[in-house]
C-alpha positions in Angstrom: -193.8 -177.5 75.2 -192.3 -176.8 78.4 -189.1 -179.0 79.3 -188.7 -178.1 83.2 -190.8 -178.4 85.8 -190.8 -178.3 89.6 -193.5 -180.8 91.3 -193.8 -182.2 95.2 -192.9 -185.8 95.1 -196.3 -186.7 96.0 -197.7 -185.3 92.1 -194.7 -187.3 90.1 -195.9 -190.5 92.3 -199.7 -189.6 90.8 -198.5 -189.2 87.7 -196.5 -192.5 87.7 -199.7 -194.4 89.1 -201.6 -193.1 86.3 -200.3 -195.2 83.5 -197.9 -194.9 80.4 -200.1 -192.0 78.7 -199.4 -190.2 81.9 -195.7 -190.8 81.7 -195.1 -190.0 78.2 -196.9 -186.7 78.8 -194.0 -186.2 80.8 -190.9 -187.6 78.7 -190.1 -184.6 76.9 -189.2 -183.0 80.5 -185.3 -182.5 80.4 -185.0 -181.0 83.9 -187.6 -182.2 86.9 -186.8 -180.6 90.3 -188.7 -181.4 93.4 -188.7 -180.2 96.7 -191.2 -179.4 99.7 -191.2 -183.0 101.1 -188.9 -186.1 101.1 -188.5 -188.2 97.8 -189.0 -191.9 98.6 -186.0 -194.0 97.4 -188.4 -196.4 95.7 -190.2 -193.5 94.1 -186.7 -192.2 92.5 -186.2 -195.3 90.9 -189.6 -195.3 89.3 -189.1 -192.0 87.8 -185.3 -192.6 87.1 -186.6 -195.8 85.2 -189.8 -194.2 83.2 -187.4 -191.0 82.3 -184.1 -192.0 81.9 -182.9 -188.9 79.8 -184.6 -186.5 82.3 -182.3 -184.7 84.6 -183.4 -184.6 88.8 -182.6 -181.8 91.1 -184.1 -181.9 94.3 -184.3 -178.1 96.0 -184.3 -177.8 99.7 -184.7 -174.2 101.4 -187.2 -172.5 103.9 -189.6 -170.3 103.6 -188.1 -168.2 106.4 -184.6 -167.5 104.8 -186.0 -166.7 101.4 -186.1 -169.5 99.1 -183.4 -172.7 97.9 -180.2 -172.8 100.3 -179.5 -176.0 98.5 -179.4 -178.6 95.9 -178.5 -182.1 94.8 -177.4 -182.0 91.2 -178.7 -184.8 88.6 -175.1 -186.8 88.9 -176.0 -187.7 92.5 -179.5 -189.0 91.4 -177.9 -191.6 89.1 -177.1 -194.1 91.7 -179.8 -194.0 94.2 
């Protein structure tokens, strides 16, 4: 099964709303980046909490200058 995915913030706070079958569909995931809109600090917590062994790397770029420009590695996520 796959073990990275990239999702807006707004589909990880679906999937969090839709129960614990939802979330262990999702606990095998070792890497979850995210990007395209702003993560809520609350929702961070959630998904630090439901996947604790599942590393978080948020992408930022534009679409202008050709993709990711930058990132905040899974260290800085720890401590939110």
């Amino acid at each position: 099964g796959a073990n990275r995915t990239f999702l807006v913030p707004a589909v990880l706070a679906k999937v969090l709303e839709s129960g614990e079958d939802a979330v262990k569909l999702f606990s095998a995931l070792k890497t979850y980046a995210y990007g395209a809109s702003p993560m809520p600090l609350p929702l961070l917590r959630q998904a630090l909490q439901a996947w604790p062994d599942t590393d978080f790397i948020q992408a930022y770029g534009l679409t202008e200058v050709c993709g990711v420009i930058s990132h905040l590695l899974p260290e800085a996520h720890r401590d939110p």
